[in-house]
Backbone as numpy.savetxt, mean C-alpha at the origin, in Angstrom:
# Nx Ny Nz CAx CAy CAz Cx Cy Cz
-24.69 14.71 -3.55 -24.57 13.36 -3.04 -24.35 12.42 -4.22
-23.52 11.57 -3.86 -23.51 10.39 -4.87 -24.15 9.21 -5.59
-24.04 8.52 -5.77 -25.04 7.21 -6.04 -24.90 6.46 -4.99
-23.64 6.49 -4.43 -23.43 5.51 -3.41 -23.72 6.05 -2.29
-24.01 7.05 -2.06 -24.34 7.97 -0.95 -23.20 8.96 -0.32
-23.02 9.03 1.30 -22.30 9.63 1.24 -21.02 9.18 2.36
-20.23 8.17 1.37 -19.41 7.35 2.02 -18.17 7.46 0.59
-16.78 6.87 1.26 -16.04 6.80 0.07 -15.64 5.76 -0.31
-16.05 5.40 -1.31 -15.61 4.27 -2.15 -14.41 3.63 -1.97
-13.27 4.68 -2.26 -11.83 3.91 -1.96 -11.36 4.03 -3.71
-12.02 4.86 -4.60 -11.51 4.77 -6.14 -10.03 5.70 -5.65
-9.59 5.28 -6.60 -7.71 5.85 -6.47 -6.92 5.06 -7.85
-5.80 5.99 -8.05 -5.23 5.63 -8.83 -4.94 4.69 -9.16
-4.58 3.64 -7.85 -3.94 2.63 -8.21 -5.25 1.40 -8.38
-6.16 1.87 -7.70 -7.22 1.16 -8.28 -7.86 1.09 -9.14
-7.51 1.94 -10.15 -8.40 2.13 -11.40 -7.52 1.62 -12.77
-5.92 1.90 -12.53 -5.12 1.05 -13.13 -5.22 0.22 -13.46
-5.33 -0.88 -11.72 -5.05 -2.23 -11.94 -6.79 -3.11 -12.58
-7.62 -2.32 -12.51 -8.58 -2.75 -12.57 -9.08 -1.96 -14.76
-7.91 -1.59 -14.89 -8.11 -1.56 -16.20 -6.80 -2.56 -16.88
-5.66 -2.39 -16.03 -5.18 -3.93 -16.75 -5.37 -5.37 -16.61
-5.86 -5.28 -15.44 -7.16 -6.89 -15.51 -8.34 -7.27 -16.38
-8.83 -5.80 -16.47 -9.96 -5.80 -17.75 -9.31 -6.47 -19.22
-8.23 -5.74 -19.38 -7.26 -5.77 -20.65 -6.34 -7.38 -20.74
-6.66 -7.86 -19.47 -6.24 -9.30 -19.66 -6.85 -10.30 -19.74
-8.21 -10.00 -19.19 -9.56 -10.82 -18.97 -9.82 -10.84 -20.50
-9.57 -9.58 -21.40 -10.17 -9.95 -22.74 -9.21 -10.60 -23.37
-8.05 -10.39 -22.91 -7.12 -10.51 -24.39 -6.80 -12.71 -23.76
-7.48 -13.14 -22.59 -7.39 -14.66 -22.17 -9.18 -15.15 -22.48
-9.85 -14.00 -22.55 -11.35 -14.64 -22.95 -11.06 -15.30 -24.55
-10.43 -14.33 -25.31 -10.16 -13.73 -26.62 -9.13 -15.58 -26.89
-8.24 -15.92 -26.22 -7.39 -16.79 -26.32 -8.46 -18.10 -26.37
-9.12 -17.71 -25.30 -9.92 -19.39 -25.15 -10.74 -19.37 -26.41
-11.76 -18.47 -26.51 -12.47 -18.79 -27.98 -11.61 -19.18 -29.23
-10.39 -18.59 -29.45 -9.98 -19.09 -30.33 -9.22 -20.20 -30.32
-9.16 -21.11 -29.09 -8.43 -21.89 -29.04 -7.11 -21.57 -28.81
-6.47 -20.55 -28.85 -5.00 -20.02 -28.57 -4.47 -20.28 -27.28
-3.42 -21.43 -26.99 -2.77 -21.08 -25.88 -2.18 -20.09 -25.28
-1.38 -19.73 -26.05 -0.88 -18.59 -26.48 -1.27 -17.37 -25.78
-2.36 -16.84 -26.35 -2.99 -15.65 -26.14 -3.69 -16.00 -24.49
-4.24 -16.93 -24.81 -4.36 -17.47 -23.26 -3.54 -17.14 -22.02
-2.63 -17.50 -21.91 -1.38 -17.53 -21.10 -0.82 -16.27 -20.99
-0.88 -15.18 -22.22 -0.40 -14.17 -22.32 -1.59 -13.16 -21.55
-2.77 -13.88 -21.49 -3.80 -12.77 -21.17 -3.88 -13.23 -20.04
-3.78 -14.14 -19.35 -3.46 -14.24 -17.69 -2.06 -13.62 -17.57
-1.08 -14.07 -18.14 -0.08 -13.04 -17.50 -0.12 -11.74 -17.24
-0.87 -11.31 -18.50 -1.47 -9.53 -17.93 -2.40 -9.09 -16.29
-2.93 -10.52 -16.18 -3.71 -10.13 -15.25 -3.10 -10.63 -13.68
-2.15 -11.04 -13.87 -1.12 -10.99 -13.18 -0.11 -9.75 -12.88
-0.10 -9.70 -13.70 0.51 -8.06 -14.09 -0.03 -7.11 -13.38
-1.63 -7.00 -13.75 -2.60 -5.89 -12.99 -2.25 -5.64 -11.50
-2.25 -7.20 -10.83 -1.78 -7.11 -9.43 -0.95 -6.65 -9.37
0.55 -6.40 -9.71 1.92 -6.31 -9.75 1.78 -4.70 -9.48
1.13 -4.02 -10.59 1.26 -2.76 -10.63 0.45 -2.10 -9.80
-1.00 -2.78 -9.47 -1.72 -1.91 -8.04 -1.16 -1.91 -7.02
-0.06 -3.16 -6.72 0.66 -2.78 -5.60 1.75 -2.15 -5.92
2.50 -1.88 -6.74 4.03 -1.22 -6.83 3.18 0.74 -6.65
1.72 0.91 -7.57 1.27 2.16 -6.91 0.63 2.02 -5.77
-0.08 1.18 -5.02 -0.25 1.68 -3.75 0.76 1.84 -2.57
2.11 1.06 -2.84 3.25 1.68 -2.41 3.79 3.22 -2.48
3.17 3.92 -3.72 3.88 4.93 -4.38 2.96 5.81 -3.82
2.32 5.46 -2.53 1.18 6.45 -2.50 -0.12 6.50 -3.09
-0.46 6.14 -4.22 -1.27 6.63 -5.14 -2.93 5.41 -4.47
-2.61 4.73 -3.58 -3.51 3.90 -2.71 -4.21 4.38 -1.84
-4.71 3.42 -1.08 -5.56 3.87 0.33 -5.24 2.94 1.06
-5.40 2.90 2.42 -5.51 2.14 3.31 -7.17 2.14 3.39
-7.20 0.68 4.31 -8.45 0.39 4.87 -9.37 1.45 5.43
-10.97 1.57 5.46 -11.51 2.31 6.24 -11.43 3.93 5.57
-12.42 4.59 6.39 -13.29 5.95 6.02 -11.69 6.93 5.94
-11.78 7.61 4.74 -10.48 8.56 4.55 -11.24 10.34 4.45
-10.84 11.07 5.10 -11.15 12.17 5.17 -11.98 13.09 3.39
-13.01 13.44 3.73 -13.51 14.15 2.84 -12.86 14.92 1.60
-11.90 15.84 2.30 -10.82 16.34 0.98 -9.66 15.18 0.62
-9.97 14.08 0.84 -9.11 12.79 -0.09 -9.93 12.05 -0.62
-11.21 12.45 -0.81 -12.08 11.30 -1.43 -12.16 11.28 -2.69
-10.87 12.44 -3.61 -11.04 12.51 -5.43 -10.00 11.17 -5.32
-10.40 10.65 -6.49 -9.30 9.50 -7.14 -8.25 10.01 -7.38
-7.79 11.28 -7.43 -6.35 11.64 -7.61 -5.62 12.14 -7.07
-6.19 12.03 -5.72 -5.44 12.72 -4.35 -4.58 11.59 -3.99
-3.48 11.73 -3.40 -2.17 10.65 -2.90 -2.09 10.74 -1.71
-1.62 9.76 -1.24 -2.25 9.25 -0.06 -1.19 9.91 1.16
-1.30 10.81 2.29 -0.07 11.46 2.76 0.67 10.63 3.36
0.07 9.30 4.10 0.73 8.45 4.74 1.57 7.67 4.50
0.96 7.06 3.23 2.11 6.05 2.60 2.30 4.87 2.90
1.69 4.63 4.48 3.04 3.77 4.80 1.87 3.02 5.89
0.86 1.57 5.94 0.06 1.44 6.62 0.09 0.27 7.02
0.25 0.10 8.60 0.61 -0.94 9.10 -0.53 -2.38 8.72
-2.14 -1.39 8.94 -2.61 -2.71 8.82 -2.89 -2.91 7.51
-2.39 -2.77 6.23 -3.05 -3.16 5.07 -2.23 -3.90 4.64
-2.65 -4.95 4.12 -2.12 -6.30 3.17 -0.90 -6.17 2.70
-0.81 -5.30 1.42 0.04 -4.46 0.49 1.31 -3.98 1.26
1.05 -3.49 2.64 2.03 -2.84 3.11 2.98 -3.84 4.13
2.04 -4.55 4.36 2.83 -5.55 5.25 3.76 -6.74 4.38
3.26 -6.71 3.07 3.75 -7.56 2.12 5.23 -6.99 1.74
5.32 -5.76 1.78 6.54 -5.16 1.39 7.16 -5.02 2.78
6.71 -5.19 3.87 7.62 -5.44 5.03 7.66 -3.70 5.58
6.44 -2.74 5.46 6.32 -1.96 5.69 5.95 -2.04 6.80
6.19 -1.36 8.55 5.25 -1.04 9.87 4.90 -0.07 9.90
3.54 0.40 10.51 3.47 1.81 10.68 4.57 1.97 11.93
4.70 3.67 11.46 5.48 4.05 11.95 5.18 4.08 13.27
5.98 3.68 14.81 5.51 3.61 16.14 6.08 5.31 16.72
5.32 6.38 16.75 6.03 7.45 17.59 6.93 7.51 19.02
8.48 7.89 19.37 8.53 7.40 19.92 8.33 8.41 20.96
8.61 8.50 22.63 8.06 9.02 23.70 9.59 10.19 23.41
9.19 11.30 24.13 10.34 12.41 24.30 10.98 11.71 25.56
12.13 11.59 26.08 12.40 11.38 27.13 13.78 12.44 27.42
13.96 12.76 28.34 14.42 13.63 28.99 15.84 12.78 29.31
16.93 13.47 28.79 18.03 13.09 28.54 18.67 12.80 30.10
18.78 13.70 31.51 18.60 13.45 32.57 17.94 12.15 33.32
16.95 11.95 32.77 16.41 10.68 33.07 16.55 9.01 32.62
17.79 9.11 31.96 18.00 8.30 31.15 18.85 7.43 31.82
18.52 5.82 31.87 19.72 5.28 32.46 20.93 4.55 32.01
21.65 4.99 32.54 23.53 4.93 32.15 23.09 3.60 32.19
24.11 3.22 31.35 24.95 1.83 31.17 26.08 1.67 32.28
26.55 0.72 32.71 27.49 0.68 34.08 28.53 0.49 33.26
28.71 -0.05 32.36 30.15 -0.04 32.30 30.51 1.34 31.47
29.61 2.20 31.04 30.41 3.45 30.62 30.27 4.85 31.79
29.64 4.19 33.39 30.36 4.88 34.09 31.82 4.86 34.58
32.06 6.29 35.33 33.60 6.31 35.48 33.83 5.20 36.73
35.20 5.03 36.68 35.53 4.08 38.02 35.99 5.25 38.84
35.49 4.91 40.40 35.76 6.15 40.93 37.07 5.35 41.65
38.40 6.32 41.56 39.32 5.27 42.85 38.79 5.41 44.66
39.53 4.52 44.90 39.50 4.93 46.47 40.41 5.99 47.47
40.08 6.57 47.65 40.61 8.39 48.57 41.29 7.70 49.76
């Protein structure tokens, strides 16, 4: 069992990324303000701007999660995600992603014609 018990966190690639190039921008804009540097300032928020950029370009790539409890053999941080593709998460709707809607089998017999690509029958 874990520390957290026995639930899954949601750690994943793309979360551990972006949450180490936010770290890496948080210092290098802490780092700016003490010294007075605009500069470094600006440059260390842009990184952390950045961080976002890239947790979503990988949770696109798979390497994410969607919302909510994910099956036991996906709970390592380096398992990829099979779906990909999740209607209700932020990330996915931002890229103009839907889940996918399955559609019904329908039975080609049962299908209704269009009238104008039936035949004209003449008159006998």
């Amino acid at each position: 069992m874990s520390a957290h018990g026995d639930v899954d966190m949601g750690h994943t690639v793309a979360g551990w990324t972006g949450t180490a190039v936010a770290v890496l921008g948080s210092a290098v804009a802490g780092t700016g303000l003490c010294l007075g540097s605009a500069l470094c300032l600006g440059g260390g928020l842009a990184v952390v701007a950045l961080a976002a950029l890239v947790t979503w370009a990988l949770h696109l790539a798979g390497w994410g999660k969607p919302g909510g409890p994910r099956p036991r053999a996906e709970w390592d941080w380096r398992v990829r995600d099979p779906m990909r593709r999740h209607g209700d998460c932020l990330a996915c709707r931002m890229a103009g992603r839907r889940r996918a809607v399955p559609v019904p089998a329908v039975d080609p017999e049962e299908q209704p014609v269009d009238p104008e690509e039936q035949p004209v029958l003449a008159d006998a």
